[in-house]
N, C-alpha and C positions, 0 to 999 in steps of 0.2 A: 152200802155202796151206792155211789148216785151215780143215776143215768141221764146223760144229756144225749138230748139226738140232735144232729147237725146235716142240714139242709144243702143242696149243694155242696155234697162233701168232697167232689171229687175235682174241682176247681181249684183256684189258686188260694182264698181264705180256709176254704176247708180243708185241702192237704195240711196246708200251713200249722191252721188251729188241731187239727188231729196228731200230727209231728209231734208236736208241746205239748197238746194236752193228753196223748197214751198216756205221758211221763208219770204223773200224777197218782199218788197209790188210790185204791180203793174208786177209782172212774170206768165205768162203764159206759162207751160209745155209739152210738148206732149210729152209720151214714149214711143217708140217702141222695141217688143224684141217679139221673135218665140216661146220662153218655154213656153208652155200651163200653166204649172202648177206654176212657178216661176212669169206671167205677172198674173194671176190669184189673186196671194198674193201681186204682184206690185198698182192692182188696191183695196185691201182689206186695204193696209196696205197706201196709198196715194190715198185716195179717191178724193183729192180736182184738181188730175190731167187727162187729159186725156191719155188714152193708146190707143194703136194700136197694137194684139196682128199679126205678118204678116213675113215672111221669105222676109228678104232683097235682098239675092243671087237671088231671083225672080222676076223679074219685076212684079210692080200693084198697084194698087189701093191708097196705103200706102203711095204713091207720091204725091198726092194732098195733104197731110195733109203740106207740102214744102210750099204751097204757103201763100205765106206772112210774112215767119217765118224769126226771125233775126239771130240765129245763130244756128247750129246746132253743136252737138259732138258727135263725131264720134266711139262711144264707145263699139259695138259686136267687138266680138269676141271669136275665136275658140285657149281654152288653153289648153286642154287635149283630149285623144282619143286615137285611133289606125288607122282610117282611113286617109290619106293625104288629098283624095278631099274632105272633110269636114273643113280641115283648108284653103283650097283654098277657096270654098265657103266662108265661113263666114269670115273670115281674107280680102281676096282680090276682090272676085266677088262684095260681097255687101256693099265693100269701093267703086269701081266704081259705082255700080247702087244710091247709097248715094251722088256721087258728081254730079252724072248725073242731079240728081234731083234737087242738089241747084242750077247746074247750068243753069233747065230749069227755076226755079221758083226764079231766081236773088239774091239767099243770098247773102248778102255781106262777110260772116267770118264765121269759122269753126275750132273748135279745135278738133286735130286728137290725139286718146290716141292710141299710139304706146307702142312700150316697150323696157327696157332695154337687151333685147337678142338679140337686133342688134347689140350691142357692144361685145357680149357674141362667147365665141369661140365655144361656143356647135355647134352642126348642127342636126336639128331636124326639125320636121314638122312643130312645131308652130314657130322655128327659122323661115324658111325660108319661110313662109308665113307674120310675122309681115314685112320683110327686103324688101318682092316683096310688101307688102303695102305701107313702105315710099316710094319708086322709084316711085311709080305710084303718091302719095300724092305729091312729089316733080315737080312733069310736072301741078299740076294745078297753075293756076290762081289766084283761086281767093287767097283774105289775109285767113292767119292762121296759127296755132301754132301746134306743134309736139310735145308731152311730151311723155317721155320716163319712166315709172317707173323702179323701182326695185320690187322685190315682197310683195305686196302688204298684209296689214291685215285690220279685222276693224269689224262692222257691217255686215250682209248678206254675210257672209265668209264661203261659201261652198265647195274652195279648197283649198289647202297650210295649211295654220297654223290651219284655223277652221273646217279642216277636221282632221287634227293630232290632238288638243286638244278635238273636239267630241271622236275620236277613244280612250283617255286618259279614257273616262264613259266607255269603252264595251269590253275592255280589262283588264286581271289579271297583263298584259307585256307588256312596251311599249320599239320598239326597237331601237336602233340607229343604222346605217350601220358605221362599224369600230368604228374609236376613236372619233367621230364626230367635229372633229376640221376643219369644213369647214365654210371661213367665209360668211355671210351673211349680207346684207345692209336692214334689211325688214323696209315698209314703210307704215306709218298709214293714211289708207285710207282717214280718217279726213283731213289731211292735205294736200292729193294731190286735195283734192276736194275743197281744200280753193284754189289750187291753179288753177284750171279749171275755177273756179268760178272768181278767179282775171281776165285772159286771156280775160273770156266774157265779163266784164266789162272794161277794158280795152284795150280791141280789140289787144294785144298783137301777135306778130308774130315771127315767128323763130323756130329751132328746141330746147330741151332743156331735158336734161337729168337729172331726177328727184331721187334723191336717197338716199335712206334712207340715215339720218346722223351720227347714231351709229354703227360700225360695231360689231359684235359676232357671235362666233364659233356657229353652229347649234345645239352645241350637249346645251351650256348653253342656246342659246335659249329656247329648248325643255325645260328646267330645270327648269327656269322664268316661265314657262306659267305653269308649274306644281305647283310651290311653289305657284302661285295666283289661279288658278282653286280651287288646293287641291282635282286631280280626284283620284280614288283606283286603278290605273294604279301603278305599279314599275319598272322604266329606265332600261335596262339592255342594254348591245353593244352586238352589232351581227357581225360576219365577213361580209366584202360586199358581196362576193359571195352568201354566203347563204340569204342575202338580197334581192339580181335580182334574184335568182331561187325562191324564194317566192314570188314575185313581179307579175313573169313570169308564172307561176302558175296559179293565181288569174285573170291574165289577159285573161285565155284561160274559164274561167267560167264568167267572169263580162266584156262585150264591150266597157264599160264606165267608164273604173276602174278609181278613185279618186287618184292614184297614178301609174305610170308608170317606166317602165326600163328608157326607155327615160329622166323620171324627175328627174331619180336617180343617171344618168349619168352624168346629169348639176348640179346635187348637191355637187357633190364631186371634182367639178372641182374649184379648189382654185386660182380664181381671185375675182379682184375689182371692183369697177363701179366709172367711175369719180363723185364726190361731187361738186355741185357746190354753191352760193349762195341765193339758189333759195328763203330763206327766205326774203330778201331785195333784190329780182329782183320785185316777186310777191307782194312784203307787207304783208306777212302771218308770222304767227309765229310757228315754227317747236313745237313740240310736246314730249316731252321725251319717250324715248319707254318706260319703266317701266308702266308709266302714260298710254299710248296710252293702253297697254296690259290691264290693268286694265278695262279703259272705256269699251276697245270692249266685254271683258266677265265678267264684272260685274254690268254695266248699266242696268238698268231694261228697261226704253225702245225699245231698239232691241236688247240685247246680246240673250235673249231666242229665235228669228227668224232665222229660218235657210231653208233657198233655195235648192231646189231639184238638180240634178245632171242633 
């Protein structure tokens, strides 16, 4: 039986990758992730696996569950906030104490989910903490794979897009900053987890830059997800500024706010991500976003599950 332990299991790629990969005969799971309340629902909602509810950035205990295991993925992470050393923490600290571990307890392989903001011009906290995580990922050892998303949707979506289509229920107004003609590469979670899932089975290695293969303007994004929700939300464009001063706002009342200046700043920034063939590198088959939009909020099985902040 092989055992893969998975990092930030209780997030949006690890529900995801756990969902798919129970499936699988003969796999044994172990997840680990710090959110009280989100491992909580990880152990209610995947009972058939084990969990480890434990802070990675911390040396302990959470390390023995390492031995024996054949692959691990390396999947915490810090995507939103105001604080930097919490992206340090969780982004870089407890990438090392994670490889420390394989490398005390001999895994042979490890797929590290990076992100596409290293290619990204922005310069932000979580930029510059995924960018010190590949550098560091780059000096080990052992075999393994670097994927790179773009921004992700899907199941257990409780930033980005499943935080904007929840906000679509609790609003009279939903806004767009300017003309929202910024483009966007989003990437259904379904299918990078096909592709995670390839990597472990096929022990593949390399860096590789994962991204969405449709591109669209944000503003018809938002517009897609409206015409298939069908919330009581109506689109209206906002100038940017008055955008970040309500953003700005919100920020100085909520520590954890679901939306940042910061995020606002990489939004509007009109570049690309390289595409590459990742359907017939992996053997998976890409997914239509129309289709992808659909499953994540129309499937009865977890479109109604949503993850704490």
């Amino acid at each position: 039986m092989a055992t893969i332990i998975v990092t930030g299991a209780a997030g949006l790629v690890g529900q995801n990758l756990i969902a798919r990969l129970k499936t699988r005969p003969g796999t044994r799971i172990i997840g680990i992730d710090k959110h009280p309340a989100n491992t909580a629902l990880l152990r209610r909602v995947h009972p058939e696996i084990e969990v480890i509810e434990a802070d990675l950035a911390v040396p302990g205990a959470w390390a023995d569950a390492f031995a024996g295991a054949d692959a691990v993925v390396i999947n915490q992470a810090q995507i939103g906030g105001l604080d930097e050393a919490e992206f340090v923490a969780n982004n870089v600290t407890a990438t090392e104490h994670i490889v420390a571990a394989a490398r005390t307890h001999a895994i042979p392989y490890f797929v590290q989910i990076s992100s596409s903001v290293v290619n990204s011009v922005a310069d932000d906290f979580y930029t510059r903490s995924k960018t010190a995580q590949e550098r560091f990922i780059d000096t080990c050892d052992i075999p393994h794979a670097v994927l790179r998303p773009t921004l992700m949707f899907g199941w257990f979506d409780r930033k980005h897009l499943g935080w904007l289509r929840r906000f679509m229920d609790r609003t009279p107004v939903f806004p767009i900053p300017g003309d929202g003609r910024y483009i966007r590469q989003p990437l259904y979670v379904g299918d990078f987890v096909a592709v995670i899932m390839s990597c472990l089975e096929r022990r593949t290695t390399g860096t590789f830059d994962i991204s969405g293969r449709e591109q669209i303007d944000y503003g018809d994004l938002i517009k897609l997800i409206h015409t298939i929700v069908r919330p009581k939300a109506r689109i209206v464009h906002i100038p940017y500024g008055l955008f970040w001063l309500l953003l700005t706002i919100y920020g100085l009342v909520d520590r954890n706010p679901p939306f940042t200046t910061s995020q606002l700043a990489a939004l509007v920034i009109p570049e690309t991500f390289p595409v590459i063939d990742w359907p017939g590198i992996f053997q998976v088959q890409a997914t239509p976003l129309r289709q992808a939009l659909e499953e994540t909020y129309l499937d009865p099985r977890y479109a109604g599950i949503t993850l704490e902040f």
